[in-house]
C-alpha positions in Angstrom: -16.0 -22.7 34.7 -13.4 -21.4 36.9 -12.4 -17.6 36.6 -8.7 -18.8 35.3 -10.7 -20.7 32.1 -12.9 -17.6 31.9 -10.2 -15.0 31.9 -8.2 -17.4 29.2 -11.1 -18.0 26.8 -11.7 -13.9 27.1 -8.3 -13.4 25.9 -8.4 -16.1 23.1 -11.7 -13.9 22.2 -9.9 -10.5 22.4 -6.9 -12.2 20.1 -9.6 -13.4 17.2 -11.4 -10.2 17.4 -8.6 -8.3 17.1 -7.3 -10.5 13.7 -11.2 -10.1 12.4 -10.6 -6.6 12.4 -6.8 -6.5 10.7 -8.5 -8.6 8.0 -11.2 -6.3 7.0 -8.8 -3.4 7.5 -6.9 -5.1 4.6 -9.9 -5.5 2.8 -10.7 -2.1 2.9 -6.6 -1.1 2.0 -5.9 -3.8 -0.2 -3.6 -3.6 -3.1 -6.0 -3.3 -5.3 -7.9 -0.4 -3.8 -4.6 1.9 -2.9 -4.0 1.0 -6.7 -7.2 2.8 -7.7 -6.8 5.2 -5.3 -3.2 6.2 -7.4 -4.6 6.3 -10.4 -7.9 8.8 -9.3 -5.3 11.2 -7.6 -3.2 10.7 -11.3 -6.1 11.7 -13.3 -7.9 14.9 -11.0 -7.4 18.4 -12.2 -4.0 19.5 -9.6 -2.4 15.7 -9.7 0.1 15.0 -12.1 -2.2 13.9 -15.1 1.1 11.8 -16.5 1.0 9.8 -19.9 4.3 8.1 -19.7 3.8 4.9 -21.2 3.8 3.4 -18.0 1.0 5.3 -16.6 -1.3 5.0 -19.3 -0.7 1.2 -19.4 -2.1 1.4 -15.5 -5.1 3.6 -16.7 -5.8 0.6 -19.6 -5.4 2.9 -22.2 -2.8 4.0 -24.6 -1.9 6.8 -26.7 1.2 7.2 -28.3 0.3 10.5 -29.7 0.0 11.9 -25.7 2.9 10.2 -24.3 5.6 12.2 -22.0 9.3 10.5 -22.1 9.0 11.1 -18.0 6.8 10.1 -15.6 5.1 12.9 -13.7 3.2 10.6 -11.5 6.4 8.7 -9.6 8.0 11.9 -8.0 4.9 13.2 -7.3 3.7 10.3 -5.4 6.8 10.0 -3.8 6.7 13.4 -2.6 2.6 13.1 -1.1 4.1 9.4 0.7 6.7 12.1 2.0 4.4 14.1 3.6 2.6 11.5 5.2 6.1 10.7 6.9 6.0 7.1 4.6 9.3 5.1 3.6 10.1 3.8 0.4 12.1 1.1 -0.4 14.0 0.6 -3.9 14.5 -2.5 -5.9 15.1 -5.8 -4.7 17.8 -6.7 -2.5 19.8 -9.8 -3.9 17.3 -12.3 -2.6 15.5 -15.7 -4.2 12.7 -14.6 -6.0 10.6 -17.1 -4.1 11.5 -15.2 -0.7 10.2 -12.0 -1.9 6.2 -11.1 -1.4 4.8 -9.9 -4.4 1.0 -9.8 -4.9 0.2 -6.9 -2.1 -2.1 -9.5 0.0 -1.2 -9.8 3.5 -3.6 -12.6 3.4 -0.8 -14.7 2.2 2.1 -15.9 4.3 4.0 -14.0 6.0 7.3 -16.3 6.0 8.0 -15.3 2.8 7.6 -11.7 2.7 10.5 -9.6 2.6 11.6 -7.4 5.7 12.7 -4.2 3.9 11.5 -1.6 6.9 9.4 0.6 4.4 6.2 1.6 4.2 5.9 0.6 0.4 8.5 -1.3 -2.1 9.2 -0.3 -5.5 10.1 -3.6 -7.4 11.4 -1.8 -10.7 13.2 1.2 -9.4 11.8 3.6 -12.2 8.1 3.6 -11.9 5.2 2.9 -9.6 3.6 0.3 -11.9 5.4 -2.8 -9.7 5.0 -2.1 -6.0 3.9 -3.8 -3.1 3.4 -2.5 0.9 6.3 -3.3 3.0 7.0 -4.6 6.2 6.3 -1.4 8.1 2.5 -1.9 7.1 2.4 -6.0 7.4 3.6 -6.3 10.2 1.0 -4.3 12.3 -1.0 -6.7 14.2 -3.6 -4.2 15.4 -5.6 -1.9 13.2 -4.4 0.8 16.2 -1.2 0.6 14.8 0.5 4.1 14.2 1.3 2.7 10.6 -1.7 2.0 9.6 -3.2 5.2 10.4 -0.7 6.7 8.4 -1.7 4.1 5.5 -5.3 5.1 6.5 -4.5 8.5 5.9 -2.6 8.6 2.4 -5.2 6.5 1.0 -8.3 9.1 2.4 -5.8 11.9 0.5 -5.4 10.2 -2.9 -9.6 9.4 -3.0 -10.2 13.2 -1.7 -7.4 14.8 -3.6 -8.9 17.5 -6.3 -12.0 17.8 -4.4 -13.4 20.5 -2.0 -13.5 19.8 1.6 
C-alpha cells in the first residue's frame, strides 16, 4: 500500500471514529434523557416544584386538587438555558408539517429537520411539554463542538441541581 492509500484510509478512519463518538454522545443526551433530567431539576427542593396541569401530566401524575393556573417550571427553565448562554426558539414557522423534526433523535434524517438557529425549539409556545433541540445542537459534527459542551453542561446542572457539591 502506497503512503497516498494509507494516508486516505487514515482519514476515512478518523471520519467514522469521529461519527462513532457523535452517536453515543446523543445516546448519552438524547431527548429522552434531557427530558428526565427536566423533570428531576422540577421536582428538587430549590427548583420550581410546578403543578400546572402541564407539568404534572410530564411527571405521570395528576392532581387537580394541587394544580397552579401558571407554570413555574417554563420561566424558570428558560432563565437556567439563559445562563448557560442557550437560544430558544418559539413556535413553528409557517412550514409543512412534514419538513419539521419532531421526535428529538438526531438519529433520523437530517433533510427534514428544521434550521431555526436555537439551541432548543418550543413547539407550543406556552409550555415545555413539546420541545425538541435545534439546529445549533444537530448540526455539530464533532462532540468538540462548543455547542455541545454547552448542552453537556445544562444537562450535568439539571441532574446536580438541589444537591451538594
Amino acid at each position: 500500500m502506497n503512503p497516498l492509500e494509507l494516508q486516505r484510509e487514515n482519514e476515512a478512519l478518523k471520519l467514522e471514529n469521529e461519527a462513532l463518538k457523535l452517536k453515543l454522545f446523543w445516546k448519552q443526551h438524547s431527548y429522552e434523557i434531557m427530558e428526565h433530567a427536566m423533570c428531576r431539576a422540577n421536582e428538587v427542593e430549590g427548583g420550581p416544584m410546578c403543578s400546572c396541569l402541564t407539568c404534572q401530566i410530564r411527571r405521570g401524575r395528576y392532581n387537580r386538587e394541587t394544580e397552579n393556573e401558571r407554570c413555574t417550571f417554563k420561566p424558570w427553565f428558560e432563565q437556567v438555558l439563559q445562563e448557560h448562554d442557550m437560544s430558544i426558539g418559539r413556535g413553528l414557522p409557517d412550514v409543512p408539517l412534514w419538513d419539521v423534526w419532531f421526535g428529538g433523535s438526531v438519529d433520523e434524517s437530517r433533510a427534514q429537520v428544521l434550521d431555526d438557529g436555537q439551541h432548543f425549539s418550543l413547539r407550543a409556545k406556552q409550555d415545555w411539554f413539546r420541545w425538541t433541540y435545534g439546529s445549533k445542537l444537530w448540526k455539530a459534527t464533532s462532540v468538540c463542538d462548543p455547542e455541545l459542551a454547552k448542552l453537556e453542561r445544562l444537562l450535568h446542572y439539571l441532574n446536580t441541581f438541589g444537591t451538594e457539591e
